[in-house]
N, C-alpha and C positions, 0 to 999 in steps of 0.2 A: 611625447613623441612627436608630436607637429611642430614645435619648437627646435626638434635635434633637425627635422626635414627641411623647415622654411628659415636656418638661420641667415648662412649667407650663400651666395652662388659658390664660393669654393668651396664650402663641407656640405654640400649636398652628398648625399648618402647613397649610394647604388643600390641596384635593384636585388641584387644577393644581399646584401644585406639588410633590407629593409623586408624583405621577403622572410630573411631569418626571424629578423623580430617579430614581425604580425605571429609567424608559428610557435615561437618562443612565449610570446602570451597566452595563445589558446591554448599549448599544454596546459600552462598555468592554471589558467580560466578550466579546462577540464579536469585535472588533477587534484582542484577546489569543488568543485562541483561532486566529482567520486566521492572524496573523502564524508562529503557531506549527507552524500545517500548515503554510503556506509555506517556510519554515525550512528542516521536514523533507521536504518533496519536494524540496526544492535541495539537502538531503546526500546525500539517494539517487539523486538523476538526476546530481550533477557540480554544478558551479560555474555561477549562472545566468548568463545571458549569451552562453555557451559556446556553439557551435555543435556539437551532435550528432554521431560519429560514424555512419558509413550504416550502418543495420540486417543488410544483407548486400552480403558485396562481390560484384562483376556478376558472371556466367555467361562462363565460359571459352566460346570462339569452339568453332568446328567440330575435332572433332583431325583432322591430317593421318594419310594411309590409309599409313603407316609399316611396312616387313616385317616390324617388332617388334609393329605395332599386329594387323597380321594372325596372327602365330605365338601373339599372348594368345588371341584367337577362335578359333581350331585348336585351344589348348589345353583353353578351356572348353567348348569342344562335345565334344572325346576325354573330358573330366573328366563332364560328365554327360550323355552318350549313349553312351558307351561306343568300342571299335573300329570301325570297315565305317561308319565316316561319316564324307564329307567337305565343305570346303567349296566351292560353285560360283563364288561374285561376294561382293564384298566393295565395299559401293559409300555416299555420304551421299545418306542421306534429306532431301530439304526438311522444313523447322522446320513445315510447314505440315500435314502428312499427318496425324500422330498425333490434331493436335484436331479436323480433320476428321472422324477415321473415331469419332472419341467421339464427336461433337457428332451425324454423322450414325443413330448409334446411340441416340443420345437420341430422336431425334426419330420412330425407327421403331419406338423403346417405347413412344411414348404410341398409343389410339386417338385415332381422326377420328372426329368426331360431326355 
């Protein structure tokens, strides 16, 4: 390109078109650059196109209240409580309690103004 600029004084090249070329490379220069991140996000994520494996597989359902299920929670209440404690009920909680009693916790942190 400094060769097309400096050959002689009568093809010196005007400033539209020299103005063309400089942008005519940086597409270049950026449409090489894209392709090449592109590229490499497609070696790292898998094969484009590809449909994703799930992020996490679902949440196992409720477990069943099992004598085995029961004898593990005898165990770890003996394991950190010690002896002279037992257990009274053994029972499923709704999905619903815990974020309740967060959510209503929040809500008795803040003041009223």
């Amino acid at each position: 390109m400094i060769l097309l600029l400096a050959t002689t004084p009568d093809a010196v090249l005007g400033v539209d078109t020299a103005l063309l070329i400089i942008l005519a490379v940086g597409f270049a220069i950026l449409a090489h650059t894209v392709f090449q991140l592109r590229r490499q996000v497609a070696s790292l994520t898998g094969k484009p196109g590809t449909p994703s494996p799930p992020a996490k597989p679902p949440l196992p359902g409720p477990v069943a209240l099992t004598s085995r299920v029961h004898a593990a929670i005898a165990a770890a209440i003996f394991a950190s409580l010690g002896p002279g404690h037992r257990v009274v009920s053994i029972s499923n909680a709704p999905d619903l309690m815990w974020s309740r009693e967060g959510r209503r916790q929040v809500f008795l942190s803040h003041r009223l103004r």
